[in-house]
DOLUMSE-446206 format. One record per residue (C-alpha): residue number from 1; x, y, z. Coordinates in Angstrom, 1 decimal. Each point is the difference from the previous one (the first is absolute). Example, Ala and Ser with C-alpha at 12.3 -4.5 7.8 and 13.67 -1.06 7.14 Angstrom:
> 1 / 12.3 / -4.5 / 7.8
> 2 / 1.4 / 3.4 / -0.7
REM end
This chain:
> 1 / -26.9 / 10.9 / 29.0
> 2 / -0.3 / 2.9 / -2.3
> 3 / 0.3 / 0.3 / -3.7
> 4 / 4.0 / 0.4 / 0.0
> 5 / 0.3 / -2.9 / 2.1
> 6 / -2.1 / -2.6 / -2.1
> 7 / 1.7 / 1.2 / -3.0
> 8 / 3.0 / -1.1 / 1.8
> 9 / -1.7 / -3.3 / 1.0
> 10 / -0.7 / -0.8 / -4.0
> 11 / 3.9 / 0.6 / -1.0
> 12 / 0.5 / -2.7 / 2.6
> 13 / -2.7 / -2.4 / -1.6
> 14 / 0.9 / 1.0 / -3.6
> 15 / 3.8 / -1.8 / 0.8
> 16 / -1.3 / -3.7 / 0.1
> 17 / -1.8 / 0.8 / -2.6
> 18 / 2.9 / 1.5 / -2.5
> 19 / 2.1 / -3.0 / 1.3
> 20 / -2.9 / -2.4 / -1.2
> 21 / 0.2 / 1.5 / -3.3
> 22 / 3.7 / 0.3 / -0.7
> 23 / 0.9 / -3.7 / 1.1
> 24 / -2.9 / -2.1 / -0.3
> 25 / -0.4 / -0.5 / -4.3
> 26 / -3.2 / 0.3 / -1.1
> 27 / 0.7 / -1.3 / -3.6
> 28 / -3.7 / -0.1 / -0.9
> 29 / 0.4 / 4.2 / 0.0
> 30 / 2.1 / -0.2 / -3.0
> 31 / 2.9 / 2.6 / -0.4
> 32 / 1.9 / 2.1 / -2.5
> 33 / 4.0 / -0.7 / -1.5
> 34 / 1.8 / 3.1 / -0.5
> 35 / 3.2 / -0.8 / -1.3
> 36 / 1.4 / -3.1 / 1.2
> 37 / -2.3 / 0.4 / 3.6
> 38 / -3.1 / -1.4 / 0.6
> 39 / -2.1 / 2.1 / 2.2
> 40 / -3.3 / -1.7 / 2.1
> 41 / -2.9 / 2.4 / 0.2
> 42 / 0.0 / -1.2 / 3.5
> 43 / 3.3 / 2.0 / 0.2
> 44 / -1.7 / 2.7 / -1.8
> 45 / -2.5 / 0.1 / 3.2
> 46 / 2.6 / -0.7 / 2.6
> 47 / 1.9 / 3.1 / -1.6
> 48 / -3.4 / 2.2 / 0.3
> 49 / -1.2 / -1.1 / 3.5
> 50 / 3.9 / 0.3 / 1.1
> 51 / -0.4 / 4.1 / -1.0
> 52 / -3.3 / 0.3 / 1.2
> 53 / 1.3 / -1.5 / 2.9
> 54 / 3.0 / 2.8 / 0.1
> 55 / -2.3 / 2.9 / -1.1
> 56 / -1.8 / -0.5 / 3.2
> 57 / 3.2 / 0.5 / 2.3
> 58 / -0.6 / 3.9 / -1.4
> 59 / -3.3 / -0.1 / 0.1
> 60 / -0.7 / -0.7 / 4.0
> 61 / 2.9 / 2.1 / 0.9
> 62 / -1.3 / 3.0 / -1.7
> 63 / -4.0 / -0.7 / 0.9
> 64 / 1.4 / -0.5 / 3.8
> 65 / 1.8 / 3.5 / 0.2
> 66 / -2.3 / 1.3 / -1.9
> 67 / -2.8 / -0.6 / 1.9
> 68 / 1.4 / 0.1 / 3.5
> 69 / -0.6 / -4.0 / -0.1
> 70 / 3.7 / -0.6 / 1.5
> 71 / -0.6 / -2.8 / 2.5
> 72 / 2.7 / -2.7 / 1.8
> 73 / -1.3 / -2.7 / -1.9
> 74 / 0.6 / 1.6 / -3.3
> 75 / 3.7 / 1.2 / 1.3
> 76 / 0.1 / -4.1 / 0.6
> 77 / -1.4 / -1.2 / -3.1
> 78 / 1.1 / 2.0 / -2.9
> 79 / 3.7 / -0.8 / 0.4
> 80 / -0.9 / -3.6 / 0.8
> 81 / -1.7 / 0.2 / -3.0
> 82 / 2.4 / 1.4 / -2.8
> 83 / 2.4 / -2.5 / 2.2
> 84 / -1.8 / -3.0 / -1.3
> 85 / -1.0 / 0.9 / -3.3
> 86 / 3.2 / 0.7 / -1.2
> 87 / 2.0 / -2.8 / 1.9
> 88 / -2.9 / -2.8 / -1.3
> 89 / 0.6 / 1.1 / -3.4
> 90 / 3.8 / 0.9 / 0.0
> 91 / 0.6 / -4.2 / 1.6
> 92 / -2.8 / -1.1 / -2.6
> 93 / 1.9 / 1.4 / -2.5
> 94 / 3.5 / -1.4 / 1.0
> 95 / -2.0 / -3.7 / 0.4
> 96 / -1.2 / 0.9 / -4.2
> 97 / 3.6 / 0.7 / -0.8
> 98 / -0.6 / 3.5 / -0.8
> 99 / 2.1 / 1.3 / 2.9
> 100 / 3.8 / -0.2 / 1.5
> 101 / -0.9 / -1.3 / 3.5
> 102 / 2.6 / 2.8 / 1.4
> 103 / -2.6 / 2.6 / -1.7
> 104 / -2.4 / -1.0 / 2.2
> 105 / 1.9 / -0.2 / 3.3
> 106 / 1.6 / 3.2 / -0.5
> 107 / -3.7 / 1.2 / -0.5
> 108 / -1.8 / -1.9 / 2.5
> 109 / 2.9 / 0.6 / 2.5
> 110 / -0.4 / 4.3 / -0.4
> 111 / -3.5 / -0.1 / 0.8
> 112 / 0.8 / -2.2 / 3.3
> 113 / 2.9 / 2.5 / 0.7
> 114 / -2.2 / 3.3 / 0.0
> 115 / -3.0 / -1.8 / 1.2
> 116 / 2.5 / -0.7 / 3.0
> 117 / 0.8 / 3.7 / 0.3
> 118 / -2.8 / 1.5 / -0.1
> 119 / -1.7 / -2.8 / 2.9
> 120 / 3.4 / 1.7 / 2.4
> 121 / -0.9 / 3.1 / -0.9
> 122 / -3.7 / -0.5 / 0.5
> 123 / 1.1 / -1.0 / 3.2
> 124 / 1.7 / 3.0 / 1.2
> 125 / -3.4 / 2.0 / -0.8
> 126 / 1.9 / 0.9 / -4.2
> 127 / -1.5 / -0.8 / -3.0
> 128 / 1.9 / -0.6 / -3.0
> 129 / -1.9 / 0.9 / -3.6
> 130 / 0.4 / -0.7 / -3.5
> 131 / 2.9 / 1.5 / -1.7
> 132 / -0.4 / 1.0 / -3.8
> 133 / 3.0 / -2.1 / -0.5
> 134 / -2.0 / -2.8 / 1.7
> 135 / -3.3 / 0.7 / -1.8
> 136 / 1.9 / 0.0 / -3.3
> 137 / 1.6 / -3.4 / 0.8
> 138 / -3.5 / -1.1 / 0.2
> 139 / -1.3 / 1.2 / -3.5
> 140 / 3.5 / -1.3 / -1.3
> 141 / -0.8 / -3.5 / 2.3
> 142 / -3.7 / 0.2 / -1.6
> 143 / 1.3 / -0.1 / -3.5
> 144 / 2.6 / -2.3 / 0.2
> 145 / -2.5 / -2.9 / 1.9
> 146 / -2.3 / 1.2 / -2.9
> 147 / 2.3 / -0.7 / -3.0
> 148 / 0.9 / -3.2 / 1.2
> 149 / -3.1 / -1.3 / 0.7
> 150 / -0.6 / 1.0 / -3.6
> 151 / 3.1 / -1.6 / -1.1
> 152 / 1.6 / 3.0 / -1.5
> 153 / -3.2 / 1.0 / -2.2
> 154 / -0.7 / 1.7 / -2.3
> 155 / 4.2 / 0.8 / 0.2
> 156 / 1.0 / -3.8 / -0.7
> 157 / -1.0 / 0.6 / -3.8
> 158 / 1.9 / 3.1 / -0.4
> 159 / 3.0 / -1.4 / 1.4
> 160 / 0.6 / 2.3 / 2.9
> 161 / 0.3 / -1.5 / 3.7
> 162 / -2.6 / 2.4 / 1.6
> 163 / -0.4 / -2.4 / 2.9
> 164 / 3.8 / -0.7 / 0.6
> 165 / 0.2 / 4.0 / -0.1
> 166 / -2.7 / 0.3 / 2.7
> 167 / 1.5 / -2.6 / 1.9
> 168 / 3.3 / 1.8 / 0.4
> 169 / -1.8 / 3.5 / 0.5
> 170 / -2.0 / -1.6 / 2.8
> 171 / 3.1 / -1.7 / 1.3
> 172 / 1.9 / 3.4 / 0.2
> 173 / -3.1 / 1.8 / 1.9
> 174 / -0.5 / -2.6 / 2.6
> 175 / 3.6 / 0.0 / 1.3
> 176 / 0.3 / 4.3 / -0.7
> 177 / -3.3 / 0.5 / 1.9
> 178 / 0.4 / -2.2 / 2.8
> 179 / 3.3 / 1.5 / 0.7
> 180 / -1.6 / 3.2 / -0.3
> 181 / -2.0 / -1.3 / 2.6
> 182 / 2.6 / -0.9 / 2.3
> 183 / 1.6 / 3.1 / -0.6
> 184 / -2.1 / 2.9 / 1.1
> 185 / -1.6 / -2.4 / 2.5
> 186 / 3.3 / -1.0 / 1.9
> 187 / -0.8 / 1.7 / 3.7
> 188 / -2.7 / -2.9 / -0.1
> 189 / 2.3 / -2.6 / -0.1
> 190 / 1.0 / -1.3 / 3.5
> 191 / 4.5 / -0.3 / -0.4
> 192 / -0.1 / -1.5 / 3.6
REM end
């Protein structure tokens, strides 16, 4: 278990705890209204453990290259790890009404889809990396969860629909990058 690895482990235990604090109101924290929305500091946390919790996908993947630290378990965990951050919070959002369900499942269902190839290809001795196209989808992903978790803010008093924005950017790099996926990674694919 090295360094890498338990940073892993903590963007795991940080997604109960981001779920805890985006649907479970803790009045007693108080809030702020901005506009016509009323935003819960516990949102205000949920918002700041959900990017801490995002910061770290970078953050182990750079200390485990960097440091030789590359083990099986991190190959495991990291991707099951982005995988249920994002998927806790994108549901948890649709469940607050912040969120088209299809959003979601066109979302969720990407990951599942190139988690999918790249367990063939792993298979046939390949391993399939992160695309810029598919890292970008994540910052864009990343923002989008952000800004909704925040209700639009600060952007709700000026009028301008950051978070729809987001939404649709994020929307349009999940479906380009997974087909970009699927694309230069075809020979994996068994057509038999």
């Amino acid at each position: 278990m090295n360094l890498a690895n338990r940073i892993t482990l903590v963007r795991i235990f940080l997604v109960p705890v981001v779920m805890l604090f985006l649907l479970v109101r803790f009045e007693h924290l108080g809030g702020i209204k901005v506009g016509t929305v009323y935003i819960s500091y516990s949102e205000f946390i949920a918002a700041l453990i959900f990017i801490v919790a995002a910061i770290t996908d970078g953050l182990d993947g750079y200390i485990a290259r960097s440091r030789k630290m590359v083990t099986n378990l991190g190959k495991f965990l990291d991707p099951l790890a982005d995988k249920l951050l994002i998927s806790a919070v994108l549901i948890s959002l649709v469940e607050l009404q912040r969120l088209d369900a299809w959003v979601a499942v066109v979302i969720i269902s990407r990951e599942f889809a190139v988690t999918g190839l790249r367990l063939v290809a792993a298979a046939e001795g390949l391993v399939i990396s992160a695309s810029k196209l598919g890292k970008w989808k994540t910052v864009f992903q990343i923002i989008a969860v952000a800004s909704l978790i925040l209700q639009n803010f600060p952007f709700e008093a000026l009028h301008i629909p950051f978070a729809t924005i987001m939404v649709w950017l994020a929307v349009i790099m999940t479906i380009v990058s997974g087909v970009e996926y699927f694309v230069k990674n075809k020979q994996v694919i068994p057509l038999a």
